[in-house]
C-alpha positions as CSV (number, residue, x, y, z in Angstrom):
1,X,0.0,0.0,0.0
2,X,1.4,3.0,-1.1
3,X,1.2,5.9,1.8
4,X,1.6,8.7,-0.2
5,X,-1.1,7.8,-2.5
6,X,-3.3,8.0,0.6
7,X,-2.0,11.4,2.0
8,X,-3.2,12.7,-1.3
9,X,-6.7,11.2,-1.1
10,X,-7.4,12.6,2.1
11,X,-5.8,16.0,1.4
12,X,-7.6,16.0,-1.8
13,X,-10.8,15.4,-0.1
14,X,-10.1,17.9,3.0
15,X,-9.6,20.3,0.3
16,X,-13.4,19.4,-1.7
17,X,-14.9,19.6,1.9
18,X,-13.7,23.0,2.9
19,X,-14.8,24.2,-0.9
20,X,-18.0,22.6,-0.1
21,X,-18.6,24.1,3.2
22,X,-17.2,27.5,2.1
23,X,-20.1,27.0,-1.2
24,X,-23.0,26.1,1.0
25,X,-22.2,26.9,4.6
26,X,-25.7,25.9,6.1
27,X,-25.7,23.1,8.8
28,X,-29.0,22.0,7.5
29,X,-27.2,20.6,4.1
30,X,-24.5,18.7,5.6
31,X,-25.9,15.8,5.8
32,X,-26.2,16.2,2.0
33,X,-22.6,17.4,2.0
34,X,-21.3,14.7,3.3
35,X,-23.4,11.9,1.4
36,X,-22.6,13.7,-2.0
37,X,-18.8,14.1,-1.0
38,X,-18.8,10.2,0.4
39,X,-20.5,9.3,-3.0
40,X,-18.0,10.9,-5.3
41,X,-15.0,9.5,-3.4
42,X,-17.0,6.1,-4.6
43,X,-17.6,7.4,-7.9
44,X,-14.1,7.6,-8.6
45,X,-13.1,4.6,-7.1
46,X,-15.7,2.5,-9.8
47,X,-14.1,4.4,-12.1
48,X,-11.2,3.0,-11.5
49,X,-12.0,-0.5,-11.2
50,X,-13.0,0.1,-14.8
51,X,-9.9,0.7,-16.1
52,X,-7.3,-1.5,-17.1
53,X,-4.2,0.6,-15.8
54,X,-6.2,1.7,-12.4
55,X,-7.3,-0.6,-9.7
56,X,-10.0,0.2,-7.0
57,X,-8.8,0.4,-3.6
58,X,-11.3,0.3,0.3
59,X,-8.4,2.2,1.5
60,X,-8.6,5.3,-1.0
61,X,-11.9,5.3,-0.2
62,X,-11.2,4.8,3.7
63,X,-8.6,7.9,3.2
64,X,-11.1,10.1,1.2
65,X,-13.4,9.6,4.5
66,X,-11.0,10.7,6.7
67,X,-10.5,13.8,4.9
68,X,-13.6,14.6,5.0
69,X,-14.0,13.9,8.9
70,X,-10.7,15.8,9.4
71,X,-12.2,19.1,8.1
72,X,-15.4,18.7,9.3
73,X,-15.2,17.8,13.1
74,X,-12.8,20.7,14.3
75,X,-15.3,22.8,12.3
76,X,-18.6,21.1,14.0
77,X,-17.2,21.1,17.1
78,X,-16.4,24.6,17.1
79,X,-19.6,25.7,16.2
80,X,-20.7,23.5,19.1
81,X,-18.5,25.0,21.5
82,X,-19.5,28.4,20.2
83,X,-23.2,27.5,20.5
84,X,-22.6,26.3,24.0
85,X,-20.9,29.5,24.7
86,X,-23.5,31.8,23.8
87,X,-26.1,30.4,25.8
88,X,-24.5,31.0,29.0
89,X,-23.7,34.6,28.1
């Protein structure tokens, strides 16, 4: 398994996850977000089991997930804390 190649998945989809969120900041679509982003890193990972010079791999998919968990729970905990915050003030 090639790490590298795994860095980049997650990095790449940190990166689609913050453009996502920064597009359509509402809380009320990321549900949506997340199923659109999850089913794109699938997407591409069909895609590649279709072609003869590409393979599909679980863990490019497993590292896509984590990219999208590592942008999104500092940010949904944040606006938890913040939430939390206010109503005491």
């Amino acid at each position: 398994m090639d790490f590298g190649d795994k860095v980049l998945h997650a990095a790449a989809f940190f990166t689609l996850t913050m453009l996502t969120e920064l597009s359509f900041p509402s809380l009320k679509l990321l549900l949506w977000k997340v199923m659109f982003l999850l089913a794109f890193g699938l997407f591409i990972e069909w895609i590649q089991s279709l072609l003869p010079w590409r393979s599909a791999a679980a863990s490019d998919f497993l590292a896509d997930v984590i990219g999208i968990a590592a942008f999104l729970v500092p940010i949904l905990l944040t606006r938890l804390v913040i939430r939390l915050y206010k109503g005491r003030v």
